[in-house]
C-alpha positions in Angstrom: 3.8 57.7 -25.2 1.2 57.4 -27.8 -1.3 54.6 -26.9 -4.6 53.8 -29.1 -6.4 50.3 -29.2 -6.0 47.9 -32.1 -10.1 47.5 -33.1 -12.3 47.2 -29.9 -12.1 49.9 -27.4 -10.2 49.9 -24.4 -11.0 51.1 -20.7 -8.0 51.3 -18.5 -8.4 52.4 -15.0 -5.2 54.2 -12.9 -4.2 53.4 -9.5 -5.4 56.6 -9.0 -9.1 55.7 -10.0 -8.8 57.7 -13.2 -10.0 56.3 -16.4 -8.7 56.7 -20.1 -11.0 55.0 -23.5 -9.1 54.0 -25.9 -9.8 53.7 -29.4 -8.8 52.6 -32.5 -7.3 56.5 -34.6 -7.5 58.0 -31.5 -4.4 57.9 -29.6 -4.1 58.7 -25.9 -0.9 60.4 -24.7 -0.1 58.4 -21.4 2.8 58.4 -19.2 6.0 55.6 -20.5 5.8 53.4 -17.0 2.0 53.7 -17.5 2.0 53.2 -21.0 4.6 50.1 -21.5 2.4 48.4 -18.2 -1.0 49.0 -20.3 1.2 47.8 -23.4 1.8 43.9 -21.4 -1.3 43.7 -19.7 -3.2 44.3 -22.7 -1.1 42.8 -25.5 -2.8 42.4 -28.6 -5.8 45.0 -27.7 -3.6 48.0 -27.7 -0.4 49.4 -29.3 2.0 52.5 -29.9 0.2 54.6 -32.5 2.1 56.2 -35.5 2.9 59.9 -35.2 2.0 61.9 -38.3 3.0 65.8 -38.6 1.5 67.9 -41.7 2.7 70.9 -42.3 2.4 73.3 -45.2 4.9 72.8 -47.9 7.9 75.3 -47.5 8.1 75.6 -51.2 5.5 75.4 -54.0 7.1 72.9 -55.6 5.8 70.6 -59.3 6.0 67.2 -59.3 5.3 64.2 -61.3 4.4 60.5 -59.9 3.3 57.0 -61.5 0.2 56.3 -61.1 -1.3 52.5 -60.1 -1.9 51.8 -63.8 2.0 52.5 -64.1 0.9 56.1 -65.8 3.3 59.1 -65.2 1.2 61.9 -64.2 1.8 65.6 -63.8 3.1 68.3 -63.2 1.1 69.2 -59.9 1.9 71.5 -57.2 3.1 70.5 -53.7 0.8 72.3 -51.0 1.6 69.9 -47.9 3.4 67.7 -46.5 3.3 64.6 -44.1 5.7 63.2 -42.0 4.3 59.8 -40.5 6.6 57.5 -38.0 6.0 54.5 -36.9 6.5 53.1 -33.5 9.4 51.1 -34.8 11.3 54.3 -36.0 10.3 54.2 -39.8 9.7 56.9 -41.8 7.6 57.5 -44.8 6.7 60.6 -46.2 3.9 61.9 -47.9 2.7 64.9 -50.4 -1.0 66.6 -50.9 -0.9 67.5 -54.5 -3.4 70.1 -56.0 -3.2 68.1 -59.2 -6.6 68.7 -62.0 -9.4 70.8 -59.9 -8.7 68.3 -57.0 -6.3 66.9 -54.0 -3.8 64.1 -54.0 -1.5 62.5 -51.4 1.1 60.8 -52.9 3.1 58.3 -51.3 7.0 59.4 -51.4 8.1 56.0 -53.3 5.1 57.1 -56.4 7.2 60.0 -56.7 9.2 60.6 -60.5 11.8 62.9 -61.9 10.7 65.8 -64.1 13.3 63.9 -66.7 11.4 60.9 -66.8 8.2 62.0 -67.4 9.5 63.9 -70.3 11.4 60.8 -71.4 8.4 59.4 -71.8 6.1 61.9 -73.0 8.5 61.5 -76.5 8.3 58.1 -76.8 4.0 57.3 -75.8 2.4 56.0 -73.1 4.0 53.7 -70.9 2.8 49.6 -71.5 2.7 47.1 -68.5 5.4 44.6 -69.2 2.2 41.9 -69.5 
């Protein structure tokens, strides 16, 4: 199991006399009756870390995505992708866009259909409903 701590680093010690740091982004790969004992004797200062797998998009895909300002941008071309789970079994997905001379990662929910952006390419730039 995936252990890191939550902000200040951690020292736990083995019965063995081993020691592991722990740190907050990098997580420790301990065993489950070691790890879920670590997990109750240090509540609070330690937890499961989040999985993420990136791997090079299988396709060279375009998409489009709404920007903050509620902006559709795009096209841009898909060159990886992210996979991230949680320790609570949720899944959220993420794309690294090449999109003007730079990089992107877009969160999956930003994501647009190729029909809406051209919806509203005809009818002007989209308006906040202020």
């Amino acid at each position: 199991m995936l252990i890191e701590a939550t902000s200040q680093p951690v020292r736990y010690q083995f019965r063995d006399g081993r020691q592991v740091r722990l740190e907050l982004g990098r997580p420790v790969d301990l065993p489950e009756q070691q790890a879920r004992a670590l997990l109750h004797k240090a509540a609070g200062k330690v937890r499961v870390a989040s999985t993420v797998t990136v791997e090079p998009a299988a396709c060279r895909r375009l998409v489009y995505w709404e920007s903050a300002s509620g902006s559709l941008l795009g096209p841009a071309t898909v060159s990886y992708f992210a996979r991230v789970v949680e320790p609570d079994g949720r899944e959220a997905f993420w794309l690294c866009v090449e999109f003007r001379d730079g990089w992107r990662w877009l969160h999956e929910s930003r994501l647009r259909s190729c029909q809406m952006a051209t919806a509203c390419e005809s009818i002007g730039p989209r308006r906040s409903g202020r």
